[in-house]
C-alpha positions in Angstrom: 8.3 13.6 6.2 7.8 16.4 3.1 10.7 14.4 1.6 8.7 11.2 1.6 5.3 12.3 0.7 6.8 14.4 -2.3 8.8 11.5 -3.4 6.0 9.4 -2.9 3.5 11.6 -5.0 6.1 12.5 -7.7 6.2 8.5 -8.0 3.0 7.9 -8.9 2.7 11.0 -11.5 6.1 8.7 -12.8 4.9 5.4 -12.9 1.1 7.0 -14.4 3.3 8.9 -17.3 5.9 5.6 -17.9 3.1 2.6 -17.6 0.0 4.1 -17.8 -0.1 3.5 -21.5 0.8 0.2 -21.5 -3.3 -1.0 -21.5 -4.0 1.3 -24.3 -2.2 -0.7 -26.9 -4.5 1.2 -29.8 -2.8 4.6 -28.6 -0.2 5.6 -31.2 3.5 6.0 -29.7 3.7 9.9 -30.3 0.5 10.2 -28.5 1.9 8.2 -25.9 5.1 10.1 -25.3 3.1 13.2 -25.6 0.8 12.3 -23.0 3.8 11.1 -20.6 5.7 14.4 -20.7 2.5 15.6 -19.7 2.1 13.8 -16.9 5.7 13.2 -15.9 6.0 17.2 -15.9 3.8 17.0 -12.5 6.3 14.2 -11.3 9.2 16.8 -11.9 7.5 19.7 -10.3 7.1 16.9 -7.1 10.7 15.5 -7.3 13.1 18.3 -7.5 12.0 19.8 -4.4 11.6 16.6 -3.0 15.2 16.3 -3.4 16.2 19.9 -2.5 14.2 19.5 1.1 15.1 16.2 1.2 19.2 17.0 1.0 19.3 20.1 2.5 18.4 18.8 6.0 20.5 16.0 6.5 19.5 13.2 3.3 22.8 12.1 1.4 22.5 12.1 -2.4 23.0 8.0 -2.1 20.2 8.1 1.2 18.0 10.3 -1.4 18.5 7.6 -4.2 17.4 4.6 -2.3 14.8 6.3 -0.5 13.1 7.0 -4.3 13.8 3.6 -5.6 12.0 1.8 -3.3 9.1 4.1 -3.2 8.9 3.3 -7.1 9.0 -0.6 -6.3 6.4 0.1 -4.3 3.8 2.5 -6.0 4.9 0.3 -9.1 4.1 -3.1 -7.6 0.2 -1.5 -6.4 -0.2 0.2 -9.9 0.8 -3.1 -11.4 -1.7 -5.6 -9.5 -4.0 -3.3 -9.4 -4.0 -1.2 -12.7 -2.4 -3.4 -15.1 -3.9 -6.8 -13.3 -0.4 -8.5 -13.1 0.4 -11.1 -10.3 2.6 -10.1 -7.3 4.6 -13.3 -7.7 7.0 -14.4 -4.8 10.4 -13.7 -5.9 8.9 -10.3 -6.7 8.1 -9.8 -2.5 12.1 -11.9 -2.2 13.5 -9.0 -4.4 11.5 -6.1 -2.4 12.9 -7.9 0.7 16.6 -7.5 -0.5 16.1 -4.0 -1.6 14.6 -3.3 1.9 17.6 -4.9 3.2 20.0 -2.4 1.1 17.6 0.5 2.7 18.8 -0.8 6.2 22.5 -0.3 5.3 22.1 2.6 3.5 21.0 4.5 6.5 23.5 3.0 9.4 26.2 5.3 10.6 
């Protein structure tokens, strides 16, 4: 559970540093990269020993992988509705649904 809650924290420091400027068109681009690395410095201090827990008991490097991609959709998809007031269309949810889908094979023995 450390494994998810760090991934899932470091994903929202990413998706803040990444997308967080996209409202703040007036922001000039080496402000915004500034301010990212700023940010996504907190994401890195979240993820690396998200995946060093994570692998060292039992998490393949592919398990890992997935695990963080989906928790991206899914912070992304909230930040995005909510944040940047974009609609959650339906082949959005279909997509989810087939990445969920890889999850579930990922993890069968």
């Amino acid at each position: 559970m450390r494994t998810i809650f760090l991934l899932l924290v470091s994903n929202i420091f990413m998706t803040i540093a990444w997308y967080g400027h996209l409202k703040h068109k007036g922001l000039s681009l080496w402000k915004a990269i500034l301010i990212a690395w700023g940010i996504a410095f907190f994401e890195y201090c979240l993820m690396v020993p998200a995946n060093r827990i994570g692998y060292t008991s039992g998490f393949s490097g592919f398990q890992l992988k997935m695990t963080q991609e989906v928790i991206t959709l899914v912070v992304f998809a909230v930040f995005a509705v909510v944040y940047l007031k974009e609609p959650l269309r339906w082949n959005y949810l279909v997509s989810f649904a087939f990445l969920m889908g890889a999850v579930y094979f990922m993890f069968r023995k």
